[in-house]
DRENDO-825604 format. One record per residue: residue number from 1; residue in three letters; x, y, z of N, C-alpha, C, O in turn. Coordinates in Angstrom, 2 decimals, always signed. Layout:
BEGIN
KOLBA    k    r      n.X      n.Y      n.Z     ca.X     ca.Y     ca.Z      c.X      c.Y      c.Z      o.X      o.Y      o.Z
KOLBA  NUM  ALA        X        Y        Z        X        Y        Z        X        Y        Z        X        Y        Z
...
REM end
This chain:
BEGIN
KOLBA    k    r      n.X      n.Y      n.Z     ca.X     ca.Y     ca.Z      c.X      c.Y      c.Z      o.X      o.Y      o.Z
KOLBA    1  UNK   +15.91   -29.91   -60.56   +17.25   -30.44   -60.66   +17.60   -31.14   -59.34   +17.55   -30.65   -58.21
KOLBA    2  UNK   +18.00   -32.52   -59.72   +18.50   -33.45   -58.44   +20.04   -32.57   -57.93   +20.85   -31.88   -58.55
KOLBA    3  UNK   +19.91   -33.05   -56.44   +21.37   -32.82   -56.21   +21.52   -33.53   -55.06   +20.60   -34.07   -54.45
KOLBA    4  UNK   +22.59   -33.53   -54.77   +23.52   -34.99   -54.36   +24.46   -34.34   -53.04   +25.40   -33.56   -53.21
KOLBA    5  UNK   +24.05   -34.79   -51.86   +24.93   -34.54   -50.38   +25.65   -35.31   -50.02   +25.37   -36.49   -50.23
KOLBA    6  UNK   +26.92   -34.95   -49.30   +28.41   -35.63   -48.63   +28.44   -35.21   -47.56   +28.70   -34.02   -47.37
KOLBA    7  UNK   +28.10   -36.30   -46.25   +28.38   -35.71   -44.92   +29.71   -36.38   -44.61   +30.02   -37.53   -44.90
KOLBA    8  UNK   +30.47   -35.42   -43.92   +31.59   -36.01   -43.54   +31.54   -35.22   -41.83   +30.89   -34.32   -41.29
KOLBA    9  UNK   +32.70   -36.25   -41.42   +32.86   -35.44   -40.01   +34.38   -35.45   -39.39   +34.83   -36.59   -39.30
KOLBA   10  UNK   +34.93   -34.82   -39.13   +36.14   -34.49   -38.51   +36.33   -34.54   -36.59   +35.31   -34.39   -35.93
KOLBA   11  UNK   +37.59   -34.75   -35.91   +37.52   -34.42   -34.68   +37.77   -32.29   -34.31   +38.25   -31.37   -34.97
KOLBA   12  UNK   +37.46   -32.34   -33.64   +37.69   -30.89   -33.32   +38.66   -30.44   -32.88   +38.54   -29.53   -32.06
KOLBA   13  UNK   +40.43   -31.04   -33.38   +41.53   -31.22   -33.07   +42.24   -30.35   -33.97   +41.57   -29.90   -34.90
KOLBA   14  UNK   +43.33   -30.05   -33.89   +44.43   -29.08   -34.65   +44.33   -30.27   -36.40   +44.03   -30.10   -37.58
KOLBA   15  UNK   +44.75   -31.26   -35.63   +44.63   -32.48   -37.36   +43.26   -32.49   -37.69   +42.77   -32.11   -38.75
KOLBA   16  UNK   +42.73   -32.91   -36.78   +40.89   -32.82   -37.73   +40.80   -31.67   -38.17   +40.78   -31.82   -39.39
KOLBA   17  UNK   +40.71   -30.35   -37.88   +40.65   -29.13   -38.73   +41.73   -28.80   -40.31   +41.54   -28.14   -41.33
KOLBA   18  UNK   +42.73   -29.54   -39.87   +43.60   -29.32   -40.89   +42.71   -30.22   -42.36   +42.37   -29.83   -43.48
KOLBA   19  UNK   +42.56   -31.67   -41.57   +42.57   -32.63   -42.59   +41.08   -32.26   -43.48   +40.87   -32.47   -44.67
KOLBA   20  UNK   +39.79   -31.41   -42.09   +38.58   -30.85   -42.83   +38.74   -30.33   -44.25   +38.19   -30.69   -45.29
KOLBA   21  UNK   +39.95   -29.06   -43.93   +40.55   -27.96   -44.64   +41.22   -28.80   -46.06   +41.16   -28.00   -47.00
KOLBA   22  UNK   +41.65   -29.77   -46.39   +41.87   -30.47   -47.12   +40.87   -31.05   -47.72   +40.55   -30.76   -48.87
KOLBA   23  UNK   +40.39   -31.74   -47.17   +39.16   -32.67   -47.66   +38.07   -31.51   -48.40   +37.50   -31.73   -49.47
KOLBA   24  UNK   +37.93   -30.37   -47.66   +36.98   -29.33   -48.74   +37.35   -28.96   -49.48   +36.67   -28.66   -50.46
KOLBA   25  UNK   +38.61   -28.78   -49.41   +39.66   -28.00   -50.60   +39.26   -29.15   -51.85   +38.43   -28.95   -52.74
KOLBA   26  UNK   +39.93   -30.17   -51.71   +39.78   -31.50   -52.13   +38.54   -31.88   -52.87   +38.66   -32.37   -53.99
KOLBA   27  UNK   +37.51   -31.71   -52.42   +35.81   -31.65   -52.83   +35.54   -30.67   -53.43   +34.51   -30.71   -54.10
KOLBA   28  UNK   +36.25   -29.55   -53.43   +35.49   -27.95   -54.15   +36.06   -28.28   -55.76   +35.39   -28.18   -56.79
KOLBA   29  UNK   +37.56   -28.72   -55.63   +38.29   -28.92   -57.51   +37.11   -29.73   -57.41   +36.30   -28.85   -57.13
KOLBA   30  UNK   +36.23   -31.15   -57.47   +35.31   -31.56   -58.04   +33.81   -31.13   -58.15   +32.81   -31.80   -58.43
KOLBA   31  UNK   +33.97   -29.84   -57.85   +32.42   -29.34   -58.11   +31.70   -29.55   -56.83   +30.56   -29.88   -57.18
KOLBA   32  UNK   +31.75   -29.54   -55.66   +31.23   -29.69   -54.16   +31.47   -28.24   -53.95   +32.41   -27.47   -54.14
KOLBA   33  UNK   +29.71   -28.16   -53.27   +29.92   -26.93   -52.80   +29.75   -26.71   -50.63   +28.87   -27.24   -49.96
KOLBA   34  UNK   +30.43   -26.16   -50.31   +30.07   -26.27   -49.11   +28.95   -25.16   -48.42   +28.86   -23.94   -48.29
KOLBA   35  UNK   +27.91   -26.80   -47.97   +26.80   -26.27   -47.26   +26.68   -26.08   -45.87   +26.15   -25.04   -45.50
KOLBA   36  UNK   +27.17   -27.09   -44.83   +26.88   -26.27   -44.04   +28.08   -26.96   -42.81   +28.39   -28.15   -42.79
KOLBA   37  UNK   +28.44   -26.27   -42.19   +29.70   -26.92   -40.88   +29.24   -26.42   -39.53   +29.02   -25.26   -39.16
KOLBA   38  UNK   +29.12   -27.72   -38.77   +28.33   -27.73   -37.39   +29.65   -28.54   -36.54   +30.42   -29.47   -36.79
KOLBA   39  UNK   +29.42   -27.63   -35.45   +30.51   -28.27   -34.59   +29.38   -28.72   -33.28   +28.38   -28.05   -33.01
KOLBA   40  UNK   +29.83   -30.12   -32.48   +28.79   -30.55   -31.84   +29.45   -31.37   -30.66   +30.45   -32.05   -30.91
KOLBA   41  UNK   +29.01   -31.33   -29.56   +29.44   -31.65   -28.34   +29.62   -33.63   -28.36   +29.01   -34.27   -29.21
KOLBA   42  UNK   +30.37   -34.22   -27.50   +30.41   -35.60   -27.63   +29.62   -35.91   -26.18   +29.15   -37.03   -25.95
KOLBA   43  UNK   +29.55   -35.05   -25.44   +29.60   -35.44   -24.17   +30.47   -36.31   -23.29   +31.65   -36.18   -23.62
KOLBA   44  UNK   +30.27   -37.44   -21.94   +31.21   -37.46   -21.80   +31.63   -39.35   -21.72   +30.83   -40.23   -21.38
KOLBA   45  UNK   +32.78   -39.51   -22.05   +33.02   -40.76   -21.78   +32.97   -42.08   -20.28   +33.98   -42.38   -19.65
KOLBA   46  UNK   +31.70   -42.62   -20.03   +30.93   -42.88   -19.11   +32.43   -43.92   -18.65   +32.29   -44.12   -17.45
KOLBA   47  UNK   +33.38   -44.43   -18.99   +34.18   -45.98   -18.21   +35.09   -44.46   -17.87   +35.22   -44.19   -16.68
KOLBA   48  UNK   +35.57   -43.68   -18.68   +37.19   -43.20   -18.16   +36.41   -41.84   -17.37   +37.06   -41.80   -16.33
KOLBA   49  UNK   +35.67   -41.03   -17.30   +34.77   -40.53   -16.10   +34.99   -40.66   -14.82   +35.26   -39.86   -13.93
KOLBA   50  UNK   +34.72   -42.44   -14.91   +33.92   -43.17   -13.59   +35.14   -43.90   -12.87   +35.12   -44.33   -11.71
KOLBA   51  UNK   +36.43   -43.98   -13.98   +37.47   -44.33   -13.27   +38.77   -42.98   -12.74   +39.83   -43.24   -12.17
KOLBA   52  UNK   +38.50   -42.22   -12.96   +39.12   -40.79   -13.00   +38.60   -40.62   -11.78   +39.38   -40.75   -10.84
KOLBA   53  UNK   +37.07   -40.27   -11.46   +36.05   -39.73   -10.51   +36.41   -40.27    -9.27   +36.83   -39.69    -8.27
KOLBA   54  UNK   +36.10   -41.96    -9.55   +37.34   -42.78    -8.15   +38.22   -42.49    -7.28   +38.28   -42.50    -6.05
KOLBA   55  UNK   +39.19   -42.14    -8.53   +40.65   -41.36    -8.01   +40.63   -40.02    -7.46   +41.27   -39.72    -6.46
KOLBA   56  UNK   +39.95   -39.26    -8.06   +40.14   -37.85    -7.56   +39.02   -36.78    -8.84   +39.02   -36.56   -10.05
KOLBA   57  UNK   +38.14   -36.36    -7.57   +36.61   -35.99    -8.18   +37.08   -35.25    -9.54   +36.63   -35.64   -10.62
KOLBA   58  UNK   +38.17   -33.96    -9.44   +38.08   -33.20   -10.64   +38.48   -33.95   -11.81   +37.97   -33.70   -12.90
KOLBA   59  UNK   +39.52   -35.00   -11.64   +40.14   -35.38   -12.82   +38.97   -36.28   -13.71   +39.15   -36.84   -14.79
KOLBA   60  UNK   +37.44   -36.21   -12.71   +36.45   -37.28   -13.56   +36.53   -36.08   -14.93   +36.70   -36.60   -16.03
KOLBA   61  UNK   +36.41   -34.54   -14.89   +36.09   -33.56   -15.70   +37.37   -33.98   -17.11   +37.77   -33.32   -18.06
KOLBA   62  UNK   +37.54   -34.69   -16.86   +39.05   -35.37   -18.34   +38.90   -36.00   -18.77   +39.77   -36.43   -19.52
KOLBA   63  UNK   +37.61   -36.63   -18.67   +36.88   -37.49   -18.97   +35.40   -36.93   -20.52   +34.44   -37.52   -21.01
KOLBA   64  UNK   +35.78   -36.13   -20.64   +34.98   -35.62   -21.61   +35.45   -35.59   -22.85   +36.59   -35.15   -23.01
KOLBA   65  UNK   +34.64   -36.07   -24.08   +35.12   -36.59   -25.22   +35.38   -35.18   -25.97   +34.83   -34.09   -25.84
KOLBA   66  UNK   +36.07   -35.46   -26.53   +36.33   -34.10   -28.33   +35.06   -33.64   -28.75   +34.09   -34.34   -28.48
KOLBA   67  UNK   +34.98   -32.96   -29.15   +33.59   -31.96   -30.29   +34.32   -33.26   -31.48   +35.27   -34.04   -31.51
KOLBA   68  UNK   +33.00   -32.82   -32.46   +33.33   -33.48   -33.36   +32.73   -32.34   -34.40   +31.71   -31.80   -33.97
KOLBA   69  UNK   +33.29   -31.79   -36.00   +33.07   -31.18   -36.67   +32.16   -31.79   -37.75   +32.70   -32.61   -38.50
KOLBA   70  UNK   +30.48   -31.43   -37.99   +30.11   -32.19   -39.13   +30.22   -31.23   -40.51   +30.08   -30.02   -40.29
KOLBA   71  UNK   +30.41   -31.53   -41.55   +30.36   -30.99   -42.90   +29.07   -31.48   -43.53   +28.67   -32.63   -43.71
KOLBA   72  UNK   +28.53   -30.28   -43.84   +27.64   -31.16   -45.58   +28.16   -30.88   -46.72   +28.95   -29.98   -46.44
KOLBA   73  UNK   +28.23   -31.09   -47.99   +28.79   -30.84   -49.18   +27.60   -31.33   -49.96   +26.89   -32.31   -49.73
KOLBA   74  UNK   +27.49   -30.05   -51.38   +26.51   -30.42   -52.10   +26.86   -29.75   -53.00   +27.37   -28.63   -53.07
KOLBA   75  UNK   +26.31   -31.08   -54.29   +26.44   -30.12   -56.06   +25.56   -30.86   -56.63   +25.01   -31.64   -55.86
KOLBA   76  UNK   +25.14   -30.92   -58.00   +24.35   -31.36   -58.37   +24.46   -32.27   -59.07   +25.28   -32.43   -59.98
KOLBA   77  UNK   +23.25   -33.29   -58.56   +23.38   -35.13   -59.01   +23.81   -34.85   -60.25   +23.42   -33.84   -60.82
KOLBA   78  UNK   +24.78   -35.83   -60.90   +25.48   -35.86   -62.00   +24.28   -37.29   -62.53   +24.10   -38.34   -61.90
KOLBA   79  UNK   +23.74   -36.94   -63.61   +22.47   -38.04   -64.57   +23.22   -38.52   -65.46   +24.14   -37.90   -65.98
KOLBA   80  UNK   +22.81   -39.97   -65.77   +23.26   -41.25   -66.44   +21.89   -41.39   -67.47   +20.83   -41.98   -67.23
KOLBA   81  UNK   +22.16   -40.84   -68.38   +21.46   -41.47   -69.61   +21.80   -42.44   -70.43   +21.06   -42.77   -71.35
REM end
């Protein structure tokens, strides 16, 4: 049996978690099942870093991007005969 994946990804923010929380909710009434949720580093933003760092060494550390939340979602390929 075929089956059929939805990656989506969210920020790692109070709204990106909310809107995740929706969007699965959202995907489960259509038969999506949730497989797997990875939260993952951005590292850091190399222009606002390097202009922070300039000014004053710690504030380069504000300079580091959001996590970003990935989702997979999976159900099974729906067949066209």
């Amino acid at each position: 049996m075929a089956k059929e994946y939805k990656t989506l990804t969210f920020e790692d923010t109070l709204q990106g978690r909310t809107d995740m929380a929706k969007q699965i909710d959202f995907l489960s009434n259509q038969g999506w099942e949730l497989k797997s949720k990875e939260i993952s580093q951005q590292g850091w933003d190399a222009s606002k870093t390097a202009c922070l760092g300039c000014l004053f060494f710690p504030l380069a550390l504000l300079g580091k991007k959001n996590n970003i939340i990935t989702v997979i979602m999976e159900r099974p390929a729906v067949e066209n005969n």
